[in-house]
C-alpha positions as CSV (number, residue, x, y, z in Angstrom):
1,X,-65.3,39.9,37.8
2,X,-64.3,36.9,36.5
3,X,-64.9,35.8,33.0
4,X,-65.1,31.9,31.5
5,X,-65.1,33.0,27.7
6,X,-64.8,29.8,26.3
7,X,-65.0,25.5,27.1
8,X,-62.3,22.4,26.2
9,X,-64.3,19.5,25.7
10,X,-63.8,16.2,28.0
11,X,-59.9,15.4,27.3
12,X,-58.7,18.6,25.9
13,X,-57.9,19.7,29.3
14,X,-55.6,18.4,32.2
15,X,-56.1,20.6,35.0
16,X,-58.8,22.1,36.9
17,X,-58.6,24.7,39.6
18,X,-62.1,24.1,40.7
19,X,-65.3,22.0,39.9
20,X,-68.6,23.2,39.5
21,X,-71.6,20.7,39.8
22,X,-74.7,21.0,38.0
23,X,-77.9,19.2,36.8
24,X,-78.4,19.1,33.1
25,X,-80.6,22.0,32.7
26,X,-78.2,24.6,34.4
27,X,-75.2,22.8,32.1
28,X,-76.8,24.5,28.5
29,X,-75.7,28.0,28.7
30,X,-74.4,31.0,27.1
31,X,-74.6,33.9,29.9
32,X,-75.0,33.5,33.3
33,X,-73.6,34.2,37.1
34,X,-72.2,30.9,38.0
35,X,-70.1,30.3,41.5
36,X,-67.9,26.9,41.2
37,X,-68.4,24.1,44.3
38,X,-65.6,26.0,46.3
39,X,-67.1,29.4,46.4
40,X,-65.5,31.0,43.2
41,X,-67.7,33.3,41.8
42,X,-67.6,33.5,37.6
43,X,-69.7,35.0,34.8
44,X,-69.9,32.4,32.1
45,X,-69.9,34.5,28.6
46,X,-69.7,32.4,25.9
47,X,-70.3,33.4,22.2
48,X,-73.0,31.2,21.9
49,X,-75.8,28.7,23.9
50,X,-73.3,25.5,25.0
51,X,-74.5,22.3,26.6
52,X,-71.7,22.0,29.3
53,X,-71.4,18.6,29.3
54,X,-69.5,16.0,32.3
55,X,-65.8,16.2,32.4
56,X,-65.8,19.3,30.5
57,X,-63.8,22.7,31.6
58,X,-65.0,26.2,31.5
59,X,-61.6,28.6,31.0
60,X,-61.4,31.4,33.0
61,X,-59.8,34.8,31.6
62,X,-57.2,34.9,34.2
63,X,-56.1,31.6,33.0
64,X,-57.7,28.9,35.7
65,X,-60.2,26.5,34.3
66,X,-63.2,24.9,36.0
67,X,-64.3,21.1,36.0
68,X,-67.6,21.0,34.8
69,X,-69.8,17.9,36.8
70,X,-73.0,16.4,36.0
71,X,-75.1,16.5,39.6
72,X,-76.9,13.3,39.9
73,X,-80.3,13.2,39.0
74,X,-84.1,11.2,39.6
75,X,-84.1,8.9,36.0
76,X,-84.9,5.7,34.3
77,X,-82.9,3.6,33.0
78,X,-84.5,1.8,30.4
79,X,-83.4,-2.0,29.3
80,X,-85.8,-3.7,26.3
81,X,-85.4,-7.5,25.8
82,X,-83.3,-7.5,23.1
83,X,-81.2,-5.0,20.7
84,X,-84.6,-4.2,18.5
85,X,-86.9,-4.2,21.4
86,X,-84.3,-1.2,22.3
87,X,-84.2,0.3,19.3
88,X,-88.2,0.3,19.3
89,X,-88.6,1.8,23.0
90,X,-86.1,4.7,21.5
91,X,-88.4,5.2,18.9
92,X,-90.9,6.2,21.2
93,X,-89.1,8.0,23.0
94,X,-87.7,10.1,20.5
95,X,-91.1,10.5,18.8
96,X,-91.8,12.3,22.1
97,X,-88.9,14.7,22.1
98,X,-87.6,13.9,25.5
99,X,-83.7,14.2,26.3
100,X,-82.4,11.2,26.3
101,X,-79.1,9.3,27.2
102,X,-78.0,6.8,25.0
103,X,-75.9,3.7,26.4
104,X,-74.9,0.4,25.0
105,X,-77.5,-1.3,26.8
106,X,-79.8,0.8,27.7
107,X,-81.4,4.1,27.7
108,X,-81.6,7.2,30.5
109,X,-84.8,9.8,30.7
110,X,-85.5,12.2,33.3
111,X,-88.4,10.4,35.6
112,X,-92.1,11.0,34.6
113,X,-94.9,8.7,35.2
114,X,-96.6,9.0,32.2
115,X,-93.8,8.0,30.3
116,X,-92.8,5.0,32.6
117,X,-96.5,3.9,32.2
118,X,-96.5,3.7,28.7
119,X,-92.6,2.2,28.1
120,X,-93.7,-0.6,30.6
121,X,-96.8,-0.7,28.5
122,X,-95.0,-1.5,25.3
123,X,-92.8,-4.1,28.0
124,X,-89.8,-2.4,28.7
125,X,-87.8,-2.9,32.3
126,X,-87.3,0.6,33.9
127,X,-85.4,0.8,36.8
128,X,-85.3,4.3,39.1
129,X,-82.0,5.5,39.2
130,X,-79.7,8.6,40.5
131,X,-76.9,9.7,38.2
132,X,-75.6,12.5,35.7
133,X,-77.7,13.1,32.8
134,X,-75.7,13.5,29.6
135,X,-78.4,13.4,27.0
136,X,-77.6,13.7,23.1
137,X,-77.5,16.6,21.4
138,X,-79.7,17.7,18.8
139,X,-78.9,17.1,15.3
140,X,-78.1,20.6,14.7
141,X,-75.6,20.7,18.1
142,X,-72.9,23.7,17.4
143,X,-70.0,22.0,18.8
144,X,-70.1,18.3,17.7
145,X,-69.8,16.4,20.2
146,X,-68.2,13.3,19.4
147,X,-69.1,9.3,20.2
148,X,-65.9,8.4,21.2
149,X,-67.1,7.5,25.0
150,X,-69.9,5.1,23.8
151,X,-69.5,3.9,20.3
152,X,-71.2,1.0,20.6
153,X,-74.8,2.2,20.0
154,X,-74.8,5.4,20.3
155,X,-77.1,8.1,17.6
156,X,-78.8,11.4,18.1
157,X,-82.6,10.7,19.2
158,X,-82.9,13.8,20.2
């Protein structure tokens, strides 16, 4: 079988002889059976649990690599009035432990009622959305994933 034994982060790599689509849940992995969006079929083995993240490639031991996607996904997007109304709605999110993506402007969560109900409590403007889920990484995250793609406002919540 086929072996990906290790990952190049988002511009590291140039080519990819496949993609392989997947929601943020399958994208943190260390060992699994994984087949690409055109039918190749791959056991991921890497050394340790990895977040997989969009635009990354898995390398294959026979040399190929495979374009990791995020799939689109049910979230919130979450705007505040101003940069410390923001800040504050983060706060509470983060207090809550919930994966979170962090944009210049606003915030992405995975949809839950609850927690729309009590961000539009504290006056937030949440907006259903369908689109890739990249949260942060924790603060102890093995392979440092770097700012460079947002650096306006974004820190680990997570």
């Amino acid at each position: 079988m086929i072996v990906g034994t290790s990952v190049k982060r988002a511009g590291e790599w140039t080519d990819a002889a496949d993609t392989i689509t997947l929601d943020e849940t399958a994208r943190h992995r260390r060992r699994m059976a994984m087949v690409s969006d055109d039918g190749l079929v791959f056991l991921l083995d890497l050394p340790e649990a990895t977040l997989l993240r969009d635009g990354d490639a898995i390398l294959l031991d026979d040399g190929r690599s495979v374009a990791v996607r995020a799939k689109p996904e049910d979230l919130y997007e979450i705007r505040g009035k101003d940069a410390r109304h923001l800040l504050a709605l983060a706060w509470q999110i983060g207090n809550r432990h919930l994966p979170a993506q962090l944009l210049g402007d606003s915030i992405l969560i995975r949809r839950d009622p609850v927690i729309r109900e009590m961000l539009s409590g504290l006056g937030a403007t949440i907006t259903d959305i369908e689109a890739g889920f990249d949260p942060e990484g924790g603060a102890y995250e093995a392979h440092g994933h770097d700012h460079a793609h947002e650096p306006s406002a974004e820190t680990a919540i997570r």
